[in-house]
Structure formats: structure tokens, C-alpha cells
C-alpha positions in Angstrom: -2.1 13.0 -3.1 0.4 10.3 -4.4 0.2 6.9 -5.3 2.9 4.6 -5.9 2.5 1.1 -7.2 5.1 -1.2 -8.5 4.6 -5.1 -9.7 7.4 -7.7 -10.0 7.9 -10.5 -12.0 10.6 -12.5 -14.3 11.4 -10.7 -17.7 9.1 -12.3 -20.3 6.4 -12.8 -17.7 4.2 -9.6 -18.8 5.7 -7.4 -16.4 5.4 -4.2 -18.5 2.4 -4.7 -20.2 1.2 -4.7 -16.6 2.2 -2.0 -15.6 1.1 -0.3 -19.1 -2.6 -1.5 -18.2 -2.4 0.1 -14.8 -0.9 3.3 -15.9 -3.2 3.9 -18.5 -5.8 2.6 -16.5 -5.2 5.6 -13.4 -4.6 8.1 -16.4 -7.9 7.8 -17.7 -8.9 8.0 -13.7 -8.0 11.4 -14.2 -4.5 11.0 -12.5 -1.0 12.2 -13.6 1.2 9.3 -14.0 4.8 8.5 -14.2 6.1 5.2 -14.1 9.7 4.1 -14.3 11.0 0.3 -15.6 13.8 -1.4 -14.2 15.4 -4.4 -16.0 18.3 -6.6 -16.3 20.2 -7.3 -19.6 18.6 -10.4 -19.9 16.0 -11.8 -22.7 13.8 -13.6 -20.2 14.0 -15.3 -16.4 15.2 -12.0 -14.5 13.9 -10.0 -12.0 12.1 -6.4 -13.6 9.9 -4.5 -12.4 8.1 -1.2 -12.6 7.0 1.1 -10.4 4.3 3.8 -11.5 2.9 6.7 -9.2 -0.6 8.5 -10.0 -1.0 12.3 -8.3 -3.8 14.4 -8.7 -0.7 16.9 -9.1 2.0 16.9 -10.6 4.2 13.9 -10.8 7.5 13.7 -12.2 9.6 10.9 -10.7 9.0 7.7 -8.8 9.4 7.7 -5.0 11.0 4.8 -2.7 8.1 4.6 -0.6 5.5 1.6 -1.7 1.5 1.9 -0.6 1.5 -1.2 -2.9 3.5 -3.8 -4.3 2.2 -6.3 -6.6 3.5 -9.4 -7.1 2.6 -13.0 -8.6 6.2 -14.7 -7.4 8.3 -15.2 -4.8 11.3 -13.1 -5.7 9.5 -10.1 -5.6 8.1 -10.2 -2.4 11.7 -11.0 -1.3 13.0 -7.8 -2.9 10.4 -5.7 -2.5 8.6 -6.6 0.6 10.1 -4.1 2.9 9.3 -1.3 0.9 5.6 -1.5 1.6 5.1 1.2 3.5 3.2 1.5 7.1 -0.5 1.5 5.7 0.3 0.1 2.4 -0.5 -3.3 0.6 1.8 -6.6 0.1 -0.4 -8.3 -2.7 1.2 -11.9 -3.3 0.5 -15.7 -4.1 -0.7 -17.5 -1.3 0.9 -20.9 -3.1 4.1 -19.7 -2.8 4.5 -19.2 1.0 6.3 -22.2 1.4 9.1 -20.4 -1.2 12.2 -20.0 0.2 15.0 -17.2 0.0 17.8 -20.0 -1.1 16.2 -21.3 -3.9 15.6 -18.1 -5.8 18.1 -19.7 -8.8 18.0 -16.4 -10.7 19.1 -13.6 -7.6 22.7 -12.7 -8.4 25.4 -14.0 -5.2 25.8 -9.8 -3.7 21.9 -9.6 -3.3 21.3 -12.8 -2.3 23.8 -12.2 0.4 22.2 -8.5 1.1 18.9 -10.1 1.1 19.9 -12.7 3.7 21.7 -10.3 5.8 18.4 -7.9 5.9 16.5 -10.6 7.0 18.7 -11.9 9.7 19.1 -8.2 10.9 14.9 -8.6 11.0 15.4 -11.9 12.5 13.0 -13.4 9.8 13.6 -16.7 8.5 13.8 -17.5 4.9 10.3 -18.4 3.5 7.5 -15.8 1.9 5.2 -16.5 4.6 8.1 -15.1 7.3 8.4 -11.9 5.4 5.2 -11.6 4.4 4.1 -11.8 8.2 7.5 -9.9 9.0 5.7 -6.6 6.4 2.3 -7.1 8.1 3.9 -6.5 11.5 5.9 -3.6 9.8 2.3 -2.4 9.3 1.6 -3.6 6.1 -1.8 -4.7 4.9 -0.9 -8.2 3.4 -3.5 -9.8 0.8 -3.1 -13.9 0.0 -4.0 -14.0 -3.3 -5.3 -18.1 -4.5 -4.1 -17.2 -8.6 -4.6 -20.8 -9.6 -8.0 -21.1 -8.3 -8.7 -17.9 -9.7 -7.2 -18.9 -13.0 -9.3 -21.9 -12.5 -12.5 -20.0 -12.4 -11.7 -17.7 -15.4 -11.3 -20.7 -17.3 -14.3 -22.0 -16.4 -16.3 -19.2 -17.4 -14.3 -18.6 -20.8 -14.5 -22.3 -21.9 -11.0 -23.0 -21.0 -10.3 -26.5 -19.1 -6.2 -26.1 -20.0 -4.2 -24.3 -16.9 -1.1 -23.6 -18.9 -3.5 -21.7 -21.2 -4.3 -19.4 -18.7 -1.1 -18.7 -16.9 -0.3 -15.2 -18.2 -3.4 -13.7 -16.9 -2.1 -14.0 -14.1 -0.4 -11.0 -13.6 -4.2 -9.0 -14.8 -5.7 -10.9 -11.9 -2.8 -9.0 -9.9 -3.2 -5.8 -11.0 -7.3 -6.2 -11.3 -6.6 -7.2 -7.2 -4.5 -4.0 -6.3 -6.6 -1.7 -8.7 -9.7 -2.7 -6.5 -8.0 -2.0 -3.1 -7.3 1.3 -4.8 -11.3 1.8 -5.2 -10.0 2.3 -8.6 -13.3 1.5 -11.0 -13.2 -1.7 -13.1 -14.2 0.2 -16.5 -10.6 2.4 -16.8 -9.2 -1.2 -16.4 -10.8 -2.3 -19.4 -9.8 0.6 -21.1 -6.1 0.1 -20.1 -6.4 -3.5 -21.1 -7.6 -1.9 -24.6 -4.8 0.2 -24.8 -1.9 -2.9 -24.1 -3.8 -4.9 -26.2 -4.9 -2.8 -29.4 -6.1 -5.0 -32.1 -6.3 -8.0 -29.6 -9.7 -8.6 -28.7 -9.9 -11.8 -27.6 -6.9 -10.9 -25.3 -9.0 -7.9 -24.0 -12.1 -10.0 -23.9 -10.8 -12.7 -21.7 -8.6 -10.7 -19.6 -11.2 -8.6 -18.6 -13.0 -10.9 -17.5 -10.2 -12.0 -15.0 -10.4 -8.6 -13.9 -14.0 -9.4 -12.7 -13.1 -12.1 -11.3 -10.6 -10.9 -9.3 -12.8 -7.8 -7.8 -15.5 -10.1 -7.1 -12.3 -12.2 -4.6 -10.9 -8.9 -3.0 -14.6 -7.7 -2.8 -15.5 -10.9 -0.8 -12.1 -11.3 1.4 -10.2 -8.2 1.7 -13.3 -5.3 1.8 -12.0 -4.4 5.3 -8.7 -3.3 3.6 -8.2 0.7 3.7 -5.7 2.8 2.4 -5.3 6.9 2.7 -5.0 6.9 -0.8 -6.9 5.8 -3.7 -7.9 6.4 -7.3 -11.4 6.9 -7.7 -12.4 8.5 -11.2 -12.1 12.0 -11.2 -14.1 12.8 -14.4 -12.8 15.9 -16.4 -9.6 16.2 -13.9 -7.0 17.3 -16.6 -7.7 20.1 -18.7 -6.8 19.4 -22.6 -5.5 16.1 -24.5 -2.8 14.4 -22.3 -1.1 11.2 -24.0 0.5 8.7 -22.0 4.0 7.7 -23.8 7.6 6.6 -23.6 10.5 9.0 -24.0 11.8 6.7 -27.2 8.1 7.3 -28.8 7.9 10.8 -28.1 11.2 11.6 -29.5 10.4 9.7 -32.7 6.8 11.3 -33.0 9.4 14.7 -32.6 11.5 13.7 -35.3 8.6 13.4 -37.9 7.2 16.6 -37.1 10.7 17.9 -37.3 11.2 16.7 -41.0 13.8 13.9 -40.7 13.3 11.8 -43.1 16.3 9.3 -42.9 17.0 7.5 -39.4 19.9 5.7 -39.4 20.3 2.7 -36.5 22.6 -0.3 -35.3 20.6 -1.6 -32.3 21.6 -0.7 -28.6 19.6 -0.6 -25.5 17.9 1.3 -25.2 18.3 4.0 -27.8 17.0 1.1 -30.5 13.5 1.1 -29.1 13.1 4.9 -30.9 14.1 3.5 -34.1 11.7 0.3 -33.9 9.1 3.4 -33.5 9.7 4.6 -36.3 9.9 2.1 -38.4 6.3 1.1 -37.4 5.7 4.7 -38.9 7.8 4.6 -41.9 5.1 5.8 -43.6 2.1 8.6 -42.4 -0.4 11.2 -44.0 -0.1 14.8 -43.2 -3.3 16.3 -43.2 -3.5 20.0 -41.9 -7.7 19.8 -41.5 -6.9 16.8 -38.4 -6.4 18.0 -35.3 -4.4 14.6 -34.5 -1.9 14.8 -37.9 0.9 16.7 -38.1 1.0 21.2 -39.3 1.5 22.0 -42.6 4.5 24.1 -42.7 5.3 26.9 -45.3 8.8 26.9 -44.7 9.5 23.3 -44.7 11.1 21.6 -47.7 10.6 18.4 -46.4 7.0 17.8 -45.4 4.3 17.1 -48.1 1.0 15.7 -48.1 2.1 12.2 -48.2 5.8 11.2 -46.6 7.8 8.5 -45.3 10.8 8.4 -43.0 13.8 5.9 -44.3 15.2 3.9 -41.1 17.6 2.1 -42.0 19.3 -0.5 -40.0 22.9 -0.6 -41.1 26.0 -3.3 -39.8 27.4 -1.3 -37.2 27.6 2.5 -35.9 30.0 3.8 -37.8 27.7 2.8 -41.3 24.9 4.3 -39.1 26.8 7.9 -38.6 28.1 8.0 -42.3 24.6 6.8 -43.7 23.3 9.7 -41.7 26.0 12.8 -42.7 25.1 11.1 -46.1 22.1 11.8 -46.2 22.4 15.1 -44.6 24.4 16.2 -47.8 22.1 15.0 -50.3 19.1 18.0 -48.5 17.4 15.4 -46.4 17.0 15.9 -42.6 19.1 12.9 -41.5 19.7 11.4 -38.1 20.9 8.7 -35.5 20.2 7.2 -32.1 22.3 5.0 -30.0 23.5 4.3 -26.6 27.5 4.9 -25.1 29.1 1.7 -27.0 27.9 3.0 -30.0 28.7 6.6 -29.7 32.5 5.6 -29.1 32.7 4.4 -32.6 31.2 6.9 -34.1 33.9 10.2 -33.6 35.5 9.4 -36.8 32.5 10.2 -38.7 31.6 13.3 -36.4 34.6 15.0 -37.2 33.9 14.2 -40.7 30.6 16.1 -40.8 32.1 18.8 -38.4 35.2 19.2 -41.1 32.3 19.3 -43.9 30.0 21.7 -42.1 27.5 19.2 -42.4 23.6 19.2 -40.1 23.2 15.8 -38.3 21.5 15.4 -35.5 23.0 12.4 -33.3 20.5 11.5 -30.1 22.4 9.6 -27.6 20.7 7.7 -24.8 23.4 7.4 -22.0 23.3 4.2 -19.9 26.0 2.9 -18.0 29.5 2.6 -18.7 32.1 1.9 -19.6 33.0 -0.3 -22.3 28.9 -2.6 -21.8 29.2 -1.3 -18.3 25.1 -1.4 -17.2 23.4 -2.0 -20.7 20.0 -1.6 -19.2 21.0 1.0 -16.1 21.2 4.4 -15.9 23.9 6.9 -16.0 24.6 10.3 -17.0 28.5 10.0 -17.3 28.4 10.5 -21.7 28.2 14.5 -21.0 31.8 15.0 -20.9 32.1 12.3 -23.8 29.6 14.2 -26.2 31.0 17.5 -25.8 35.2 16.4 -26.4 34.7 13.2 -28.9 36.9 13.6 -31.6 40.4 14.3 -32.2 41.4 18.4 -33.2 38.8 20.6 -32.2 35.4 21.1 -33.6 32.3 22.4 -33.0 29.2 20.6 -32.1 26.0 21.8 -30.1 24.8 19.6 -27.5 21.7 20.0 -25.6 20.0 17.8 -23.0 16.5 17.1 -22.0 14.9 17.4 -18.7 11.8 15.3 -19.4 10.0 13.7 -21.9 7.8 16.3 -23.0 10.7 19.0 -23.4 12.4 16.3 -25.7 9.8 16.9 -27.8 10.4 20.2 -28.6 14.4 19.9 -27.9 14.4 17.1 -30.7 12.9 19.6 -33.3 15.3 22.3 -31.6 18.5 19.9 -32.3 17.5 19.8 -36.3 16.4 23.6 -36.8 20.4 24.1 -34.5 22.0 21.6 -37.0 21.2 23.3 -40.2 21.0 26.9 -38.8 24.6 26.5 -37.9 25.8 23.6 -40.2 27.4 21.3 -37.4 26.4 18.5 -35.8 23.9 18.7 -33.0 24.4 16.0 -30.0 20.9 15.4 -28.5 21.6 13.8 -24.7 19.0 11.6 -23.9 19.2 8.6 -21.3 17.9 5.4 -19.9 15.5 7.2 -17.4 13.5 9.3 -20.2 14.3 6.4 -22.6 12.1 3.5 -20.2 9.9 5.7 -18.4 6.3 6.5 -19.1 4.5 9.4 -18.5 1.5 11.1 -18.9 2.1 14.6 -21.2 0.2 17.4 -22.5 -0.1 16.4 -25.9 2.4 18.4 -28.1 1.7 21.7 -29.5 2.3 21.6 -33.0 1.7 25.2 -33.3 4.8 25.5 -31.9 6.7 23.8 -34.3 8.8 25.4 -36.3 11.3 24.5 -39.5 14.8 27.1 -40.0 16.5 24.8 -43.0 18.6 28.0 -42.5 20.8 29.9 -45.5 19.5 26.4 -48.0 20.2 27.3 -51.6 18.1 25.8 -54.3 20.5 27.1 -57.2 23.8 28.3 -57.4 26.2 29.7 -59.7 29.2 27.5 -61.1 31.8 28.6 -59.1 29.6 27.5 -55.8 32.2 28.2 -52.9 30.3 25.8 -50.7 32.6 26.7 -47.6 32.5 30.4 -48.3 34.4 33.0 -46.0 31.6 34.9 -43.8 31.2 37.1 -41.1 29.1 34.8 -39.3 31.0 31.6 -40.5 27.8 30.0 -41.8 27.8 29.6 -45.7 25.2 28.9 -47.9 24.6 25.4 -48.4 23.2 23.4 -50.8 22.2 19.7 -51.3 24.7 17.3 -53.0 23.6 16.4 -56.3 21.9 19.9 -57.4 22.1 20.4 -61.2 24.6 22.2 -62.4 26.4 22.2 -59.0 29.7 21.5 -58.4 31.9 21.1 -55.0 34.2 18.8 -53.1 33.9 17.2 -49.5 37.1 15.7 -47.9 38.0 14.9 -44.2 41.2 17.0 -45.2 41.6 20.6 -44.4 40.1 22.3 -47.4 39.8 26.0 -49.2 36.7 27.4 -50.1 35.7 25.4 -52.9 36.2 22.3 -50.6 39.5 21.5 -52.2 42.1 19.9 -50.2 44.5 22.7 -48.8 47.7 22.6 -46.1 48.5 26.5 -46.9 49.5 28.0 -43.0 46.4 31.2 -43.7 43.7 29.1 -45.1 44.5 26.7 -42.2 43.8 29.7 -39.7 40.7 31.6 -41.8 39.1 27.6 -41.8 39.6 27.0 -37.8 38.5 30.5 -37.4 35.2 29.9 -39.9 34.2 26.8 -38.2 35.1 27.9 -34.6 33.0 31.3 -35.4 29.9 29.3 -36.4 29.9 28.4 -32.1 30.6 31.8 -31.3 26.9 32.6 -33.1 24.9 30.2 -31.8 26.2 30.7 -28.2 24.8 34.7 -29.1 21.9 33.6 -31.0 20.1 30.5 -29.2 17.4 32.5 -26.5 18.3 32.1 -22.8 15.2 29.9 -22.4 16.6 27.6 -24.6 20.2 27.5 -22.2 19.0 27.4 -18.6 15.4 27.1 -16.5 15.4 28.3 -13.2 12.7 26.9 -10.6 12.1 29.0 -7.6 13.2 32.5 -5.8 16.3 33.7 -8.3 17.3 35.2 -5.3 17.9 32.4 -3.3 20.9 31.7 -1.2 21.0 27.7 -1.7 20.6 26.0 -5.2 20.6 22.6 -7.0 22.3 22.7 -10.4 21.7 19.9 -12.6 21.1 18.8 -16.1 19.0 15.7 -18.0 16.2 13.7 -16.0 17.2 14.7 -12.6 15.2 17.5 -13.5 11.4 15.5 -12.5 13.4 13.7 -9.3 14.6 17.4 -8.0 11.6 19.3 -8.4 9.2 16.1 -6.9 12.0 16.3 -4.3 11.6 20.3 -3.5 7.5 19.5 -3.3 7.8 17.3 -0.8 10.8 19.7 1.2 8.1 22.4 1.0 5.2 19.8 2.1 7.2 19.2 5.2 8.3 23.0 6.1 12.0 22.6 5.2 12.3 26.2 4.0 15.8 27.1 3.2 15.8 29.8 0.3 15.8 26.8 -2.0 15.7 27.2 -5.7 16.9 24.9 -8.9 18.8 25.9 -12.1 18.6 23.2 -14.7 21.4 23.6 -17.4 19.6 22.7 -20.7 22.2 23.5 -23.3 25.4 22.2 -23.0 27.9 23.0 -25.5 28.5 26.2 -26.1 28.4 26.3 -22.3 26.1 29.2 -21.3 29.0 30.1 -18.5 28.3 34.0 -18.7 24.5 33.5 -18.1 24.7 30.7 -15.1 27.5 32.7 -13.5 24.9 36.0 -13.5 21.8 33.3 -12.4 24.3 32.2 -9.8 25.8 36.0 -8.2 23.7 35.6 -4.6 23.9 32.1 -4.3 25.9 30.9 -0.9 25.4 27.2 -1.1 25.6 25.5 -4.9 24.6 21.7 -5.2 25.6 19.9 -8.4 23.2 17.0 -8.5 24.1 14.6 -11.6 24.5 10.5 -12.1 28.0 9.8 -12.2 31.1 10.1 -11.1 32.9 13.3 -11.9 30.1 15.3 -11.4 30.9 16.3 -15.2 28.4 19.6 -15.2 30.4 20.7 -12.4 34.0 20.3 -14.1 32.6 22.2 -17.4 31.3 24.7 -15.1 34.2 25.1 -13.4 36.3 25.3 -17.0 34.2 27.7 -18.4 33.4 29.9 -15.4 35.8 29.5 -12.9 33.0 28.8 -10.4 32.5 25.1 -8.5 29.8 23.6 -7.0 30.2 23.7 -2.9 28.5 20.2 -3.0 28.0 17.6 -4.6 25.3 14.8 -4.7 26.2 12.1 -7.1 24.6 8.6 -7.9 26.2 6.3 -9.4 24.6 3.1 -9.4 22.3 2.2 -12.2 19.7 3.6 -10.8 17.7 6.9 -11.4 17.4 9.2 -8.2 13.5 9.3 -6.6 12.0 12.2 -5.7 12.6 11.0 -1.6 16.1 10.6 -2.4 16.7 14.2 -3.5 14.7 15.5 -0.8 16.7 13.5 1.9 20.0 14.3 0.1 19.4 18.2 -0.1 18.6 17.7 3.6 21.7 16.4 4.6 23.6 18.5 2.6 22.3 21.8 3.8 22.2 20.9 7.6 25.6 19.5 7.3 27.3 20.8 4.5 29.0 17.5 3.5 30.8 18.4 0.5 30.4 14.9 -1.9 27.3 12.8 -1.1 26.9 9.5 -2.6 23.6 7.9 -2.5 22.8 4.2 -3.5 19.2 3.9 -3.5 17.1 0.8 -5.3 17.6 -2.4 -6.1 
């Protein structure tokens, strides 16, 4: 059973703390929930909205079907309407029928055009009362809602005689009116209200109340109003502590656990949002004895009773890289997060830490390009990007995550890679794990585990910090240790890190640094590479990499819901660079039919698949468009593809 919701509104209008309410408040239903925000690159005044579905199953992706849409203006309904689906609800403002299409002063020219065009094709004229009635003969369940006198009668019961005082509870008496069609109970509002609201009361305290005040209305008018789906409690539904969370929090709750210590920043959407996290937890106890805290760990240097992470937000990304690789040489686990723009000035300082052998961990949230492109869009089109930036050649590992719960554990991965093997570790994030919430097992922090790898604490004079090995990896120790001498230059060096243009030591140091890949392409555990979902004997598969991982296997539930058995199975490419050719080419021996599924252009997987393999994709389905694939959208697109056999399918899905 799935329920998807979405509310619409102007940015700045409490859009996503609506939706937060709503999400938490089916949560602690006893629902899995994932929810998904799109916005524009504007402060305030454009459309966003957010669409959230609860399962009593898994749920991993959003779908494009709507049971119901929430709305407190016109735009919304103008958007969004005709995604109700037969049997869902259109929740809007009864005052604003009289709105029309023209006036929307905020709808960019191409979708006002698109918009008018649809609803010529419908034959609908352009007010909200002609598509409203237009949905409800669709088969839609449509629900006036009278906000002001609603408002009115909140205020009346609060104290509160000024209108304009009111206004942004609004949106909670449109939520508290779809929550109730839902049969959702008005007590797990409360609680979500509590959890939007921490440390608000009288927020909580008056907004709940317009949460009682709309029930009572839908109770009264719209009791006859039935959906198939609903979200009555289910007490005890989920088995162990589930937390409902963003991919930027998660990934900055991973980096404490994982012992960084300095986080270095220039703001970028959406990347900064991970910083701002931590900076609200600078500083944090670690108490072994609470179940909540974080594990003591033997073999960490850099976790003590009492700790505090350094963010620092410097003048632009290239301070932010340096700062970072700075930090890295002095002993401390040292990072930074951006977005495209700001990885493209960063290379310089890359290749400086690659040069140097030095750990940093660089977490890049891919949006769309290029140049601003999309600022707040999605896109997957950095892969290529992360693994060639820089000029000569040097190695870097870079590892993607599927979900926000594996970039939990792939963050603390990414800093035990970059000081195992002394290189940078790229971390490929995006926009789609960056914005989305979901509800997650709570992380295992038995699981976590510190390798500082070969870390010296002492060393003799003659400290050859870029000493000739078998395995390429010398030992290291931190800048600054007493009696401790040795150079770092972005010039080709010797052992002793003094600059050095001899022919041999040229070769033995491209050899060294090249070697150190060679290992970790041995050493990292196949688990860690790939995942494969399904028969491995199957004759069709998806390949893909990053978030489409939720949106393909929603998509190959609901395949299997309808009886579309083809020998269907999914291989999800975790690790990136070193390219685990040799293992997807073995994964991949029976398969007849191979879909590369990513979001972007190129299909970039598929070239460095193709480079590194000499096998390519048969298909491909690519998106392209801002927008993150739905779970619908992969099912329809396999569909097509397998019955036939189109060899590049683009799709262009939401708005």
C-alpha cells in the first residue's frame, strides 16, 4: 500500500515545513516515508513543492501518480491538478476559484504556454473552478476548503482578532484537511508539528489547534470522501529505531562518527545545507554508556570524550580545498562539500594533495550544469568530471551513494579509503539524496570503523615521507611532529619530498602513486564495488549508479506487481574509480539485454564502462531534465525498452 501526497505553495510560504509535519506525522503512523522537494533558485515567491509517499513497505522514490494534492493557492492547482489521480483528492481554496491561468505573474513564459495548451487540449477555460471541476470529472474527489473562515475561527479561539497574524497557518489547516481524509489520527499530527517546531511551543500550541479545527470542517462537509488508501496508526509497525532525515544531515551525522574534525565550505546549493549541519553541531559529547551518542573507538586518534568539529567557511572553493588538504597534513581528518561550480575550481588543489599523497575527502553534490546550469535541479552529469579533473594523471577514489542510508556508511568508507591509501577520495552525492527525506534504520554504530592506516606517531630524522614501497603507500605522519622533518611541493619530488626533474625518479614516483590504485582496486571488498538486486542469472539488466538506485528498484516492485516478468535483475555500480571493470564484466557474462539508466547526457557510466571493459550498454534510458526519475517512470521506461528494444530513451517527466 502506497500513498503519495504532495502540497504546493510560493517559496517562503512554509512549504517544507509542511511537508516535514506530514512526513513525520505518517512516520510515527508506523509508515515508511520518502519525500522529495522540488524548488526554484529563487529566495521567495516561486513555485516548490514536495511530494512525500508513505508505504507500509518499502519506499524508496516518489511516484507521478497523486491520491492527493494539497494546495492553499492557485498555481498549484494549475500545475498539479491533473495529477490527481482517478480516486484521489484535489484539496484547494474555495476563495480562489475565480483565479485565473493568466494572471499567475510568477509562472515562467514555456509553462505558462504548456499549461494553456493542456488545458485547451482539455477544453477547460482558464479559472480554478474550470480545472478543479475539469479533475473532479477526471475522477477526482475535489474538497473547497473556506481557509480564511477557518483562520477566522482559530483566531477566535486563540485570542487572535489580527488576520495577517494568522496567515501562515494556513498551510497546517491544509495538511490537518488532507491528513483527515487520510483517517490519519490527529495525535501523530501533533507530534509532527513538535518535530518542525522543536523549541516553539506557542507555534505548536496554536497550530494544533488549527489542526482541530480543520478535522472538525472535513469531519462535518467532506465525511462521505473515501479513498483506497489511508494511514491509520499502525502501532509497533517498524521493528527497531527508524529516524526520519535529509541526505545533507545524515552525511554530516557520518562525518562525526567518521572523525573529521575540520569541514571546510564556500556555500553552494545544495551541498551548503551539510555544512550549516554541522555547524549547529560544532561541538558534541561522546559518551560510550548512551545508546544515542556516538562508539568509543580504540583505534581512533581523533575521537575523545569531549570534541568539536572546525567548519569553516572560507572566501571561495579553492581556500575551501587547500584549508581542507591543510588540515589533512597537520593529522586531522579534514574535508569539503560543494556542488559542480565549485568543484571546477577546485582541481588545482586536488592535484596538489594527489602530488603530496595527501587523505581528503571531497563530497560533491551534483546538480545541474553547466557553468550555474539548474542550481536547485538534479543531474548526475559530474561522474565523468570527478574521475578526470586535473591536469597529468593522478589517482583519486570515487565512490557514489545509492541512498541516504548507504551514505552513511559510504561517508565513513571515503575517510578510512583516504588515509588507507593516501589520495583523495571523491564522495558523489546529488541533489536527489541532498533534498530528499526519508525514513532510515537508525545507523549502526557498531559498524563503524576507524583505518588511520600506516600513521606514524614518531619517526627518525631522515623521515622519507614519500618512501619507495611495494604497495606504494608510505608511512605518514602529521605535519608539525617533533623532531620531524619533510618537504611538500606541487613539483615532482624524491623521497624526502624534495623537488626532483631526474628521468628515473620521475618514473619510480608515477609508478608509486599510480600503484597506490592498483591496491585499493585489489583490496576494497566486492560489496563495497557493485550490488546486484535480483536473479544474477538474468538475461535483461539495469545498470546504474547514485540515487536512481530507490527509483529502479520502486520501479522493478511495481513491474512485478503487475506480472511483467522478463528475467529482470539490477546491478548498481557503487565504486567508481578504480572502475571495478573485471567484476561487472563477470556479473554481466549471461546478460542479453543491458540498460544503462543514469541522469544525463552521455550516459557517463556507460562510456567508463565501455573504456574499461570493452562492453556497452544495448540501451539506454537517460533523463536529463532537472528532475529525478519516479519509480513509474522507470517502470514504464524498462517497459518500452524491453518490448521494443529502442536503443536511447529520453524521458521528461515533472514539472
Amino acid at each position: 500500500m502506497r500513498v503519495s501526497w504532495m502540497i504546493g505553495g510560493a517559496q517562503g510560504s512554509g512549504v517544507d515545513s509542511s511537508a516535514n509535519v506530514y512526513a513525520y506525522a505518517a512516520a510515527s503512523s508506523g509508515y515508511n516515508v520518502y519525500g522529495k522537494r522540488e524548488y526554484f533558485s529563487n529566495i521567495k515567491g516561486r513555485h516548490s513543492y514536495f511530494t512525500v509517499v508513505a508505504s507500509d513497505g518499502p519506499v524508496r522514490s516518489v511516484t507521478d501518480e497523486v491520491h492527493v494534492l494539497t494546495s492553499f493557492d492557485a498555481e498549484t492547482v494549475f500545475r498539479h491538478a491533473f495529477e490527481v489521480m482517478k480516486g484521489g483528492v484535489l484539496i484547494y481554496d474555495k476563495y480562489l476559484e475565480a483565479e485565473r491561468l493568466k494572471n499567475q505573474s510568477m509562472l515562467e513564459p514555456e509553462e505558462m504556454e504548456r499549461l494553456e495548451r493542456e488545458l485547451e487540449e482539455r477544453g477547460v477555460s482558464g479559472t480554478v473552478k474550470d480545472v478543479v471541476r475539469a479533475a473532479e470529472e477526471g475522477g477526482a474527489h475535489v474538497v473547497p476548503m473556506p481557509y480564511m473562515d477557518l483562520l477566522k475561527r482559530v483566531g477566535e479561539i486563540i485570542g487572535e482578532s489580527q488576520l495577517s497574524a494568522l496567515t501562515r497557518m494556513v498551510n497546517t489547516l491544509a495538511v490537518a484537511a488532507s491528513f483527515k481524509i487520510l483517517n490519519g489520527e490527529i495525535e501523530y499530527l501533533e507530534k509532527g508539528l513538535n518535530y518542525a517546531f522543536r523549541a516553539k511551543r506557542a507555534i505548536v500550541r496554536n497550530n494544533v489547534i488549527a489542526c482541530q479545527v480543520a478535522y472538525e470542517y472535513v469531519g462535518s462537509e467532506f465525511d462521505g470522501v473515501k479513498l483506497d488508501v489511508n494511514i491509520r496508526p499502525r502501532p509497533n509497525a517498524n521493528n527497531g529505531r527508524r529516524v526520519l532525515i535529509t541526505g545533507t544531515s545524515m552525511v554530516g551525522i557520518a562525518k562525526i562518527a567518521a572523525g573529521c574534525r575540520v569541514q571546510a565550505y564556500y556555500p553552494i546549493t545544495p551541498a551548503a545545507d551539510e555544512s550549516f549541519y554541522l555547524e549547529d553541531e560544532m561541538e558534541f559529547g561522546v559518551n560510550p554508556e548512551a545508546e544515542t551518542d556516538l562508539p568509543a573507538l580504540a583505534e581512533s586518534k581523533v575521537l575523545s570524550e569531549k570534541t568539536s568539529v572546525v567548519v569553516f567557511q572560507t572566501e571561495d572553493e579553492l581556500a575551501a580545498i587547500d584549508l581542507a588538504v591543510g588540515a589533512a597534513l597537520a593529522g586531522a581528518r579534514a574535508a569539503t562539500a560543494t556542488s559542480g561550480p565549485g568543484f571546477s575550481l577546485m582541481p588545482e588543489g586536488l592535484d596538489w594533495a594527489s602530488i603530496n599523497e595527501v587523505p581528503v575527502v571531497i563530497t560533491i553534490y551534483s546538480r545541474g550544469g553547466p557553468s550555474t546550469g539548474l542550481p536547485t535541479r538534479h543531474e548526475q552529469s559530474d561522474l565523468l568530471f570527478s574521475v578526470f579533473a586535473g591536469h597529468g594523471e593522478a589517482p583519486r577514489i570515487v565512490l557514489a551513494s545509492g541512498d541516504i542510508e548507504e551514505a552513511f556508511y559510504d561517508t565513513i568508507r571515503a575517510f578510512n579509503y583516504a588515509e588507507r591509501y593516501q589520495m583523495p577520495v571523491i564522495h558523489l552525492l546529488d541533489k536527489s539524496i541532498a533534498n530528499s527525506t526519508q525514513s532510515v534504520p537508525f545507523p549502526d554504530l557498531s559498524r563503524v570503523v576507524i583505518d588511520r592506516g600506516i600513521l606514524l606517531d614518531s619517526a627518525d630524522r631522515e623521515y622519507k615521507r614519500f618512501e619507495f614501497t611495494d604497495s606504494g603507500i608510505s608511512p605518514r605522519i602529521p605535519l608539525g611532529t617533533k623532531d620531524v622533518v619533510f618537504w611538500n611541493t606541487g613539483d615532482e619530488h624524491d623521497e624526502l619530498g624534495h623537488i626532483s626533474e631526474d628521468p628515473v625518479n620521475r618514473i619510480r614516483m608515477m609508478e608509486k602513486r599510480m600503484r597506490k590504485l592498483e591496491v585499493a582496486a585489489r583490496e576494497i571488498p566486492a560489496d563495497e564495488k557493485i550490488a546486484v538486486y535480483g536473479d544474477p542469472s538474468a538475461e535483461n539488466w539495469i545498470i546504474s549508479w547514485g540515487s536512481t538506485k530507490g527509483p529502479v528498484l520502486d520501479g522493478l516492485d511495481l513491474l512485478r506487481e503487475e506480472g511483467f516478468d522478463h528475467n529482470l535483475a539490477f546491478l548498481q555500480v557503487k565504486l567508481l574509480w578504480p572502475f571495478p571493470g573485471e567484476l561487472i564484466k563477470e556479473t554481466l557474462k549471461g546478460a542479453k539485454r543491458v540498460i544503462d539508466l543514469e541522469q544525463n547526457y552521455m550516459g557517463q557510466m556507460g562510456l567508463l564502462m565501455r573504456m574499461t571493459t570493452g562492453m556497452e550498454p544495448t540501451n539506454f534510458v537517460l533523463k536529463y531534465n532537472g528532475r529525478p526519475f519516479t519509480m513509474t517512470e522507470v517502470r514504464d521506461a524498462v517497459k518500452a525498452v524491453i518490448r521494443t528494444n529502442v536503443k536511447r530513451l529520453v524521458t521528461n517527466r515533472g514539472r
